[in-house]
PDB file as gemmi writes it, atoms N, CA and C in Angstrom:
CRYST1    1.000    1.000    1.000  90.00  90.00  90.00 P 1                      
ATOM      1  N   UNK A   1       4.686  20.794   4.995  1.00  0.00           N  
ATOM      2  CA  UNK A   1       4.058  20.570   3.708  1.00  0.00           C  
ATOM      3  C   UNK A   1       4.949  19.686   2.857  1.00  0.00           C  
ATOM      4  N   UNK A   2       4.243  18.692   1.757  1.00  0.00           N  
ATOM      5  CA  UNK A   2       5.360  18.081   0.931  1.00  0.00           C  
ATOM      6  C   UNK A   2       4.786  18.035  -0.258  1.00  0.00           C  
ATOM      7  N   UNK A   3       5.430  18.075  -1.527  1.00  0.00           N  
ATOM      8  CA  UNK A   3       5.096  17.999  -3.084  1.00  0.00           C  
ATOM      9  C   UNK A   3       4.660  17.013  -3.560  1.00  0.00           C  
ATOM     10  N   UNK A   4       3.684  17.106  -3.704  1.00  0.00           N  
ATOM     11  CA  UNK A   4       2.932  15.463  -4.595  1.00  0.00           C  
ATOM     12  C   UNK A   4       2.535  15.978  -5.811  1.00  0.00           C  
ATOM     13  N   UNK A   5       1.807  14.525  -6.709  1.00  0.00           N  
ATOM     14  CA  UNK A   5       1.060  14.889  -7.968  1.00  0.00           C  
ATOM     15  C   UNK A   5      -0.194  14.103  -7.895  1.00  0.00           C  
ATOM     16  N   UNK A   6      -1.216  14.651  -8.632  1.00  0.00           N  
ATOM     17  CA  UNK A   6      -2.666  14.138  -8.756  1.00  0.00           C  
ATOM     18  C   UNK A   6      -2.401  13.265 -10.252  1.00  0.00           C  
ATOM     19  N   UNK A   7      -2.723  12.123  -9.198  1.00  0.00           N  
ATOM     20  CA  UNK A   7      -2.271  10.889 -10.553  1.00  0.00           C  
ATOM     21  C   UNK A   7      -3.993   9.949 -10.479  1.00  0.00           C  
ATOM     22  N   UNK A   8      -5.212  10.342  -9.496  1.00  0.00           N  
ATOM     23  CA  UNK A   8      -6.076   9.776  -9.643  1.00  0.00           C  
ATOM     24  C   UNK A   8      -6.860  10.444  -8.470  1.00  0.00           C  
ATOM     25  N   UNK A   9      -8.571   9.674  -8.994  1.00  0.00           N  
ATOM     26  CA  UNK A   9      -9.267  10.568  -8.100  1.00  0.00           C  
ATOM     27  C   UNK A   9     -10.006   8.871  -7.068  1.00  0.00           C  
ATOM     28  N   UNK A  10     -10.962   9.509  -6.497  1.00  0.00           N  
ATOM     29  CA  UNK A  10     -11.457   8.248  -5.674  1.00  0.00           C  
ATOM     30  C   UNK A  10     -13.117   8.895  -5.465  1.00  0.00           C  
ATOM     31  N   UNK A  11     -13.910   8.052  -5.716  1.00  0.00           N  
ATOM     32  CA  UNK A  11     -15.529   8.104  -5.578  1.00  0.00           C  
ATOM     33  C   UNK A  11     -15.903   7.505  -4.423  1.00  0.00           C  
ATOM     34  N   UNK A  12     -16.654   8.498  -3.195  1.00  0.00           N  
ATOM     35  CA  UNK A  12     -17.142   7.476  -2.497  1.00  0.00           C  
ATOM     36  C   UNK A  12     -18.573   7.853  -2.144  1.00  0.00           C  
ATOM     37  N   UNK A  13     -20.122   7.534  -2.195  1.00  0.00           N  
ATOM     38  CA  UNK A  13     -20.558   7.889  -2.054  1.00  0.00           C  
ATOM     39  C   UNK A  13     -21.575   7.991  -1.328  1.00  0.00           C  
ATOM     40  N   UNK A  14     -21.109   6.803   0.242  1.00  0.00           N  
ATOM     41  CA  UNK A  14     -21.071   7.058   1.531  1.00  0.00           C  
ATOM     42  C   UNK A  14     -19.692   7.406   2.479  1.00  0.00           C  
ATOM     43  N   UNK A  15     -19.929   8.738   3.080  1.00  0.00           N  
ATOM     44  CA  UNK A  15     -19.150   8.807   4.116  1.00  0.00           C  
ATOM     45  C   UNK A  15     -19.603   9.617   5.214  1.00  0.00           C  
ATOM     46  N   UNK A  16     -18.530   9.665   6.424  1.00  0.00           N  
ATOM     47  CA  UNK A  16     -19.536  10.664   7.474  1.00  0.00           C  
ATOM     48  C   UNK A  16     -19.883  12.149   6.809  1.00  0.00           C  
ATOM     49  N   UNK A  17     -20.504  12.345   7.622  1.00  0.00           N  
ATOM     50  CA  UNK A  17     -20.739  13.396   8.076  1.00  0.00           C  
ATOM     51  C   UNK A  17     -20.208  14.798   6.972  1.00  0.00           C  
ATOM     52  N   UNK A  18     -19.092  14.809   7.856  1.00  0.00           N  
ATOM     53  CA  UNK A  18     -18.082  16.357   7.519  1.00  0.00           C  
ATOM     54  C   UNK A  18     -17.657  15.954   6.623  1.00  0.00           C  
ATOM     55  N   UNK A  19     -17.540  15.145   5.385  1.00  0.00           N  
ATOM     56  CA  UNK A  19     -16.678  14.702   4.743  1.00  0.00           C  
ATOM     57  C   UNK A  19     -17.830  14.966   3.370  1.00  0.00           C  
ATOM     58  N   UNK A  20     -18.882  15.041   3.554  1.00  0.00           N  
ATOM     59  CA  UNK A  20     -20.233  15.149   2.488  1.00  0.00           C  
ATOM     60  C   UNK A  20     -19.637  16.427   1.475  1.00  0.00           C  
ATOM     61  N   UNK A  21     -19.444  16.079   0.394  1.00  0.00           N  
ATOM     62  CA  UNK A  21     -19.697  17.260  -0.710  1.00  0.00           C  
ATOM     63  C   UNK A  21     -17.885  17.409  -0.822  1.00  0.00           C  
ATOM     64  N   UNK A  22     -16.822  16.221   0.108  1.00  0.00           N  
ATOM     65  CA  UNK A  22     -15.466  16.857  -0.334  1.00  0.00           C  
ATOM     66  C   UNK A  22     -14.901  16.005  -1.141  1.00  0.00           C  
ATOM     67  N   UNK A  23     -13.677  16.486  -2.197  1.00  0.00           N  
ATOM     68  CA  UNK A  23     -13.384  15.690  -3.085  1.00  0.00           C  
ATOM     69  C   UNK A  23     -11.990  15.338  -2.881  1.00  0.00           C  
ATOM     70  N   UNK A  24     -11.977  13.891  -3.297  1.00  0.00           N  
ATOM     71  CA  UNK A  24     -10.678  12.940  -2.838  1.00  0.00           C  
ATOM     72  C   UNK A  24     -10.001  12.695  -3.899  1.00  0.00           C  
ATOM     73  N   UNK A  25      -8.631  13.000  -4.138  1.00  0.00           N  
ATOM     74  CA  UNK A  25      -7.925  12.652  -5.363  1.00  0.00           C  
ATOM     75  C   UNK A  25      -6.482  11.937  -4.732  1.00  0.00           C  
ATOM     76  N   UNK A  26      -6.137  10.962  -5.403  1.00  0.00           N  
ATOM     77  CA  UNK A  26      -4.827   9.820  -5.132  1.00  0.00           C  
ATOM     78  C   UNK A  26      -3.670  10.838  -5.621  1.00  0.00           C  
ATOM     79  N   UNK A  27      -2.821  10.924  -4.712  1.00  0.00           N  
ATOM     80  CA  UNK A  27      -1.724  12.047  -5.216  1.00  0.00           C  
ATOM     81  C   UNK A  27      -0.348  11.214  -4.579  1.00  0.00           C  
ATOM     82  N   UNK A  28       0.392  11.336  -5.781  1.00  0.00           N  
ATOM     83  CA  UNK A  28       2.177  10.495  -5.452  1.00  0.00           C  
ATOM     84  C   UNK A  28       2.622  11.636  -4.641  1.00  0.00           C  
ATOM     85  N   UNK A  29       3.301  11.538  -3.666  1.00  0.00           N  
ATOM     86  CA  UNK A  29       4.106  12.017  -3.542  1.00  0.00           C  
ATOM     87  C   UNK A  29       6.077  12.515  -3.593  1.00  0.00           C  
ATOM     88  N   UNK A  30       6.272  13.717  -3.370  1.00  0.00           N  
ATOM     89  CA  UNK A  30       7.657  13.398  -4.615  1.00  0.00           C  
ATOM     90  C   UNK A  30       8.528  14.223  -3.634  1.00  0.00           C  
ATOM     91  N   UNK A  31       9.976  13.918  -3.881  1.00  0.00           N  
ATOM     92  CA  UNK A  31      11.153  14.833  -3.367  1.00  0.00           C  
ATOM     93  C   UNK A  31      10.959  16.231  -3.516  1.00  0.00           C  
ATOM     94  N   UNK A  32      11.736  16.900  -3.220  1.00  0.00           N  
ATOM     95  CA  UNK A  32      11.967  18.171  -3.688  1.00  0.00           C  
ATOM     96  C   UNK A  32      12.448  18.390  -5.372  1.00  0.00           C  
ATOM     97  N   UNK A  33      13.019  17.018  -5.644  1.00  0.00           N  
ATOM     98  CA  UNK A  33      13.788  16.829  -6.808  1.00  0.00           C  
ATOM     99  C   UNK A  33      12.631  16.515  -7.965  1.00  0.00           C  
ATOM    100  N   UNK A  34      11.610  16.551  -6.976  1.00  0.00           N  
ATOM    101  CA  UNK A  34      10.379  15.724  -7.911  1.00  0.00           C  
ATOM    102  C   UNK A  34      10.342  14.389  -8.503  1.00  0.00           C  
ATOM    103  N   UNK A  35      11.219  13.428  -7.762  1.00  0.00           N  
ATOM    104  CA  UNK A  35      10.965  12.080  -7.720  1.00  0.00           C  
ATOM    105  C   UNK A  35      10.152  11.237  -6.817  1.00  0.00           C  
ATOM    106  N   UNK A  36       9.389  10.652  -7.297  1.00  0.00           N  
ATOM    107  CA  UNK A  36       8.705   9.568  -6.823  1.00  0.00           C  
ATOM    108  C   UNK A  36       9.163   9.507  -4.939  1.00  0.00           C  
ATOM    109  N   UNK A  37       8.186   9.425  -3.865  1.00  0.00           N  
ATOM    110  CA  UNK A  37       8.573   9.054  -2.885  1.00  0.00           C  
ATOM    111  C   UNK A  37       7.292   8.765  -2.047  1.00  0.00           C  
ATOM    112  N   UNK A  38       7.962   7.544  -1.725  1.00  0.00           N  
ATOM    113  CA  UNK A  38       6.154   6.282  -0.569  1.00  0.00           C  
ATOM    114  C   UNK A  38       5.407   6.065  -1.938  1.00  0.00           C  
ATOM    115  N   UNK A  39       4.827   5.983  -1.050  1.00  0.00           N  
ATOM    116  CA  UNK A  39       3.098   5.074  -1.607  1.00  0.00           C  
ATOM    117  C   UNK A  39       2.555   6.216  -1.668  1.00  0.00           C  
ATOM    118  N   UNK A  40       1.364   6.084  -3.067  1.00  0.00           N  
ATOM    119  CA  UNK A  40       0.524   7.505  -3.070  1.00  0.00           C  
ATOM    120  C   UNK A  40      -0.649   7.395  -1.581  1.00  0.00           C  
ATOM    121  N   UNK A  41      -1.084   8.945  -1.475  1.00  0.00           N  
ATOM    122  CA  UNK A  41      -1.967   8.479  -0.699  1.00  0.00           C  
ATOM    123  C   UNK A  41      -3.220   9.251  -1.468  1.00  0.00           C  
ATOM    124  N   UNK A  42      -4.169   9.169  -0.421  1.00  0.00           N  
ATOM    125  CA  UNK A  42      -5.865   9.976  -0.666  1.00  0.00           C  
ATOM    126  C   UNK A  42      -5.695  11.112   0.359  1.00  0.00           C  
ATOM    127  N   UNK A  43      -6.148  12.298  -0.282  1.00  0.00           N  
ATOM    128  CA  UNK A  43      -6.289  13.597   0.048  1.00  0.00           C  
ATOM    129  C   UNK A  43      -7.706  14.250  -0.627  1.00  0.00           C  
ATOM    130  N   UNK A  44      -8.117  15.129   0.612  1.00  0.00           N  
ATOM    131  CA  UNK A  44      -9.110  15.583   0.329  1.00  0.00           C  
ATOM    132  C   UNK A  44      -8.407  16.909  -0.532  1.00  0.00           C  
ATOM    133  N   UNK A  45      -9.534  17.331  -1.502  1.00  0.00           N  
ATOM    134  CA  UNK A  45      -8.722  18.634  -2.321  1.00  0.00           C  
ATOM    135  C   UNK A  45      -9.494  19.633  -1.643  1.00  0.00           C  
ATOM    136  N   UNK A  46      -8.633  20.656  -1.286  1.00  0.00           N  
ATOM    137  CA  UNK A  46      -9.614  21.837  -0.927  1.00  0.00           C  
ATOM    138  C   UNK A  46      -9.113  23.067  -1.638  1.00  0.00           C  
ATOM    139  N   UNK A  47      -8.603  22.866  -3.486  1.00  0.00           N  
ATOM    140  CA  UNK A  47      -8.102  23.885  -4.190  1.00  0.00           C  
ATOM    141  C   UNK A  47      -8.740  23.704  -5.453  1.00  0.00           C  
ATOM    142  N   UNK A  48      -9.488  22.561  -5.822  1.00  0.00           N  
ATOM    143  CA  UNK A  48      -9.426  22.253  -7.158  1.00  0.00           C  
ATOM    144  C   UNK A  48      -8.436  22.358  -7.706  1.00  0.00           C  
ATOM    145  N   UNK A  49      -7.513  21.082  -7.404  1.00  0.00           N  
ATOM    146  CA  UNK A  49      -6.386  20.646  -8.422  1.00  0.00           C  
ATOM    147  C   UNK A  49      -7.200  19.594  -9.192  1.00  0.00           C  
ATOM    148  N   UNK A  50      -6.253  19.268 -10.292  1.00  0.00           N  
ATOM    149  CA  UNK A  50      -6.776  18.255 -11.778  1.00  0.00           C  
ATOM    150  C   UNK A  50      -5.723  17.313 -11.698  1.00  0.00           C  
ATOM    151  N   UNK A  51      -5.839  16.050 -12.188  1.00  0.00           N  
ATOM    152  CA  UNK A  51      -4.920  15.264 -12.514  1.00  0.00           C  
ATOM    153  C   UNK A  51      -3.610  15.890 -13.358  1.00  0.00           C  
ATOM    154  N   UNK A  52      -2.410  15.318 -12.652  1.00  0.00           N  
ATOM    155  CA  UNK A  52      -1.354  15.709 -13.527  1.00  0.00           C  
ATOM    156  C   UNK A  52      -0.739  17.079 -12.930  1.00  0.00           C  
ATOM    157  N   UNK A  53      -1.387  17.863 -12.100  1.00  0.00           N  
ATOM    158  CA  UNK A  53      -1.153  18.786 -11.455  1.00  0.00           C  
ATOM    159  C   UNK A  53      -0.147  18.767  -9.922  1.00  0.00           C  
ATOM    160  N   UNK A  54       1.008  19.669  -9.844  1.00  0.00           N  
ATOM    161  CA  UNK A  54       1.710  19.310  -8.774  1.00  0.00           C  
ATOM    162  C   UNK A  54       1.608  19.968  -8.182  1.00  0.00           C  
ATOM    163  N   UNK A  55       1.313  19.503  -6.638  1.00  0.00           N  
ATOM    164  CA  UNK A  55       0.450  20.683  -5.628  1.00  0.00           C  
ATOM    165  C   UNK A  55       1.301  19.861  -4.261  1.00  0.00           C  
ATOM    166  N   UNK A  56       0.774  21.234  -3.171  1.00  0.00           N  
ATOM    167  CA  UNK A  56       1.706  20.377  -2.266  1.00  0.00           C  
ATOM    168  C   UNK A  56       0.038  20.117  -0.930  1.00  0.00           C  
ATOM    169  N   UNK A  57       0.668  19.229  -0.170  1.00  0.00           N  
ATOM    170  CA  UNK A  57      -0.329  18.640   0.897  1.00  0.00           C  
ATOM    171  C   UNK A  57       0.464  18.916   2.016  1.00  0.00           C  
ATOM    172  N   UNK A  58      -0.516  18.561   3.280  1.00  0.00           N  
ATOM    173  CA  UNK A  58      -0.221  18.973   4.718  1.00  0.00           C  
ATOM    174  C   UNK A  58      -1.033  17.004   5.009  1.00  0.00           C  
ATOM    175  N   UNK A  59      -0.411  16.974   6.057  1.00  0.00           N  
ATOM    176  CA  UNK A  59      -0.684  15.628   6.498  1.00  0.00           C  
ATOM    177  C   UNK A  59      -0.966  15.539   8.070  1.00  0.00           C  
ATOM    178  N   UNK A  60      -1.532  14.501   8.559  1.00  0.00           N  
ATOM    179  CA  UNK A  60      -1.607  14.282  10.116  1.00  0.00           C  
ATOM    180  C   UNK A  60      -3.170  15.521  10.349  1.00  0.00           C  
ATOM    181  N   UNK A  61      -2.814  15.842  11.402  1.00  0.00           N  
ATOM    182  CA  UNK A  61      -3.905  17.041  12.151  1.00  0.00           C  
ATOM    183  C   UNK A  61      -3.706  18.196  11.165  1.00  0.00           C  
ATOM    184  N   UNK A  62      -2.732  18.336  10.750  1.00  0.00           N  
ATOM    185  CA  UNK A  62      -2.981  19.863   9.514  1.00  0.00           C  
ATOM    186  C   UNK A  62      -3.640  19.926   8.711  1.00  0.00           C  
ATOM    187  N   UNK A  63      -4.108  18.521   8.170  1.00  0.00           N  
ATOM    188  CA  UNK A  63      -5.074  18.098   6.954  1.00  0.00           C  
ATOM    189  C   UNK A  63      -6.630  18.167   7.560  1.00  0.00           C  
ATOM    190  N   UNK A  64      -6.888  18.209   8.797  1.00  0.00           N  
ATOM    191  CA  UNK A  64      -7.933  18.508   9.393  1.00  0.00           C  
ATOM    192  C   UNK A  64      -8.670  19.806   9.263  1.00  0.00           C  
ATOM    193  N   UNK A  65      -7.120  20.533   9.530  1.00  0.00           N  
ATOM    194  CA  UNK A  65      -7.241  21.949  10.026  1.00  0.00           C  
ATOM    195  C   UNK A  65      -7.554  22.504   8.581  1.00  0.00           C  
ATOM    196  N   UNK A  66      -7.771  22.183   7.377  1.00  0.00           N  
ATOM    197  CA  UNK A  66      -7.582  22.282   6.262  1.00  0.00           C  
ATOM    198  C   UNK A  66      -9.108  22.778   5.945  1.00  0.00           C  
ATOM    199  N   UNK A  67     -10.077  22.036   6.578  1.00  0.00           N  
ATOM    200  CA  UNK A  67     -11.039  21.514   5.899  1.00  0.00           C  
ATOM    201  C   UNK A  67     -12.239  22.588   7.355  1.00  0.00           C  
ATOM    202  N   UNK A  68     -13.580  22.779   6.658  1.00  0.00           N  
ATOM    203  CA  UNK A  68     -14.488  23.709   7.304  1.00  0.00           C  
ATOM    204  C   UNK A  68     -14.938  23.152   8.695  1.00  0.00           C  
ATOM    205  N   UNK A  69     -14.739  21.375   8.368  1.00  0.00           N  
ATOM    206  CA  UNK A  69     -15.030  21.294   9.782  1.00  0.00           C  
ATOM    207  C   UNK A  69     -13.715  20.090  10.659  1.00  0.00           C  
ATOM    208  N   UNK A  70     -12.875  20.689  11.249  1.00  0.00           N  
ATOM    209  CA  UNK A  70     -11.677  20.394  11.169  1.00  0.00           C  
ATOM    210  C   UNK A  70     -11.154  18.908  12.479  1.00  0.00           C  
ATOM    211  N   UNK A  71     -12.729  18.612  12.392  1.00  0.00           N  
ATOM    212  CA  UNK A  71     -12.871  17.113  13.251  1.00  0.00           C  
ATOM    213  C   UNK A  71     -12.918  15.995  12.420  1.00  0.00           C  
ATOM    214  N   UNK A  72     -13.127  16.690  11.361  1.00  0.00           N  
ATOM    215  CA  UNK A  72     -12.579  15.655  10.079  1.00  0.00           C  
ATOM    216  C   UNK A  72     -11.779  14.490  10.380  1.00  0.00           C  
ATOM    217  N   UNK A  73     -12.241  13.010   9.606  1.00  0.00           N  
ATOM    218  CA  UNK A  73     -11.045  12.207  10.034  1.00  0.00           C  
ATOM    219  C   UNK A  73     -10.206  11.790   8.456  1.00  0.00           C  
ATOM    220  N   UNK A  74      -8.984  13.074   8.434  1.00  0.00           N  
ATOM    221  CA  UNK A  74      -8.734  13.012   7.146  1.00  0.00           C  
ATOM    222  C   UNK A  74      -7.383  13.279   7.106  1.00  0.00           C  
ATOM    223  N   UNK A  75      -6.242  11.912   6.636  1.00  0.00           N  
ATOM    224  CA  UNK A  75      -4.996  12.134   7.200  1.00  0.00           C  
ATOM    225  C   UNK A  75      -4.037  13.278   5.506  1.00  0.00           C  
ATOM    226  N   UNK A  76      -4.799  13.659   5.094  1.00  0.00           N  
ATOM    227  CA  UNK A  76      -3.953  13.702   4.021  1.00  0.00           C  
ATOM    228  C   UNK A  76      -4.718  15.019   3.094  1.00  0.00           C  
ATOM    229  N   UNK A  77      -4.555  16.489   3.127  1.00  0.00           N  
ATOM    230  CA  UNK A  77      -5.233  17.606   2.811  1.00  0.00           C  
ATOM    231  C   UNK A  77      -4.288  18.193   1.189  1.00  0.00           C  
ATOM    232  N   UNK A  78      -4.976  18.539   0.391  1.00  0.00           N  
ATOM    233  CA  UNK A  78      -4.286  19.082  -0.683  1.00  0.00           C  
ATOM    234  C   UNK A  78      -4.524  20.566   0.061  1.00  0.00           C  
ATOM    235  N   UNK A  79      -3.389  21.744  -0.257  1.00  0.00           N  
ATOM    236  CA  UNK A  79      -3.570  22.715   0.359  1.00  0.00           C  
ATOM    237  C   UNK A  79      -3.105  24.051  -1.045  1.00  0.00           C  
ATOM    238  N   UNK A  80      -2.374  23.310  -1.790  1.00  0.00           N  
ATOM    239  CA  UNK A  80      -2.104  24.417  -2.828  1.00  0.00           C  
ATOM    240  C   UNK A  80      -1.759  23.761  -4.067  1.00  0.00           C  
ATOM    241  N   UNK A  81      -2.063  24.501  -5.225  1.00  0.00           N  
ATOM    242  CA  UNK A  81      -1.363  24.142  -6.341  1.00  0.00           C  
ATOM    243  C   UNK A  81       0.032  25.003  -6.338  1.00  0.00           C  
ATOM    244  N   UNK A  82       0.893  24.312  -7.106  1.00  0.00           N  
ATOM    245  CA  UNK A  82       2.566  24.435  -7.437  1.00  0.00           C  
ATOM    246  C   UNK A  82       2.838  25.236  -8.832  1.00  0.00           C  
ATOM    247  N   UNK A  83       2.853  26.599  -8.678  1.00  0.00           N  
ATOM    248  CA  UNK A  83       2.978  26.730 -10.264  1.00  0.00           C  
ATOM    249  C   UNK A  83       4.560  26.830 -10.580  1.00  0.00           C  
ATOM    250  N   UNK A  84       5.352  26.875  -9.925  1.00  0.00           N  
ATOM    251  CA  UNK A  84       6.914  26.365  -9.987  1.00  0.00           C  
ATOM    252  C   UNK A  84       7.916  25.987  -8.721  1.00  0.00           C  
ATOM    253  N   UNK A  85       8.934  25.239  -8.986  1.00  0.00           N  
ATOM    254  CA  UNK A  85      10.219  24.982  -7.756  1.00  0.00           C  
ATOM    255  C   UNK A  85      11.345  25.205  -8.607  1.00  0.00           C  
ATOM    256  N   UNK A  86      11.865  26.155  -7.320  1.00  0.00           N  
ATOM    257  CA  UNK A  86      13.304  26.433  -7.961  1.00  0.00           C  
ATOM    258  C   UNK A  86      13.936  25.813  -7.011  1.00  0.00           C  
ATOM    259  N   UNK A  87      15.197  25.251  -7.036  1.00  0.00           N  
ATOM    260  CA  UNK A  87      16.372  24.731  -5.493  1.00  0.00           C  
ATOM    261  C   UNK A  87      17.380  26.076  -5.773  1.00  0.00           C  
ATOM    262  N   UNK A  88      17.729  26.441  -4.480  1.00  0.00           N  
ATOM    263  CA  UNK A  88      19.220  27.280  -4.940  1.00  0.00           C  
ATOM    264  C   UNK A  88      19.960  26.134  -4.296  1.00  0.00           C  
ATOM    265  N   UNK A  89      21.087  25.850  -5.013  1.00  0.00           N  
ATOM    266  CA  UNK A  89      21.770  25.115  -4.187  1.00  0.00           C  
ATOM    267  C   UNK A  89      21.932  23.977  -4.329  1.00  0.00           C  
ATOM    268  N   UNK A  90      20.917  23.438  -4.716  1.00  0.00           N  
ATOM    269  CA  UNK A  90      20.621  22.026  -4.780  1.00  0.00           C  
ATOM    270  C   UNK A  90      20.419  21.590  -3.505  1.00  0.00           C  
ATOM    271  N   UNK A  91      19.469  21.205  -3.206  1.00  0.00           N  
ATOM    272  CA  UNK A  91      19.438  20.776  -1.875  1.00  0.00           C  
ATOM    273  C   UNK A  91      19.677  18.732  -1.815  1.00  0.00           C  
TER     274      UNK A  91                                                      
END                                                                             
């Protein structure tokens, strides 16, 4: 899993199949430190997160496995909202 933020959403209103009725939001993704890291990507939400909200995602085949029908072709799954991070340690 890794920490991103919902910094935008995306409308599409053809796609296949399994993908009918799911919602896509542009999410940065960030360190542990919560800095900026890559390029944002598109994730399907399957929590109702909101913009501005820091939630973490699963990527590759986990983002599949995410979703009701998991043949999905969907590289990038929101899986939880973040209601805090602590580091011990500092990592």
């Amino acid at each position: 899993m890794h920490l991103a933020r919902v910094i935008g959403a995306v409308w599409a209103t053809q796609k296949v199949e399994t993908l009918r009725g799911a919602r896509m939001l542009i999410v940065q993704p960030l360190t542990h430190e919560l800095a900026e890291r890559g390029m944002p990507v598109v994730a399907v939400d399957t929590v109702s997160a909101a913009p501005g909200q820091l939630v973490f995602i699963v990527k590759a085949r986990e983002a599949a496995k995410a979703l009701e029908e998991c043949t999905s072709p969907v590289d990038a799954a929101i899986v939880g909202i973040v209601d805090a991070v602590s580091l011990a340690g500092g990592l």
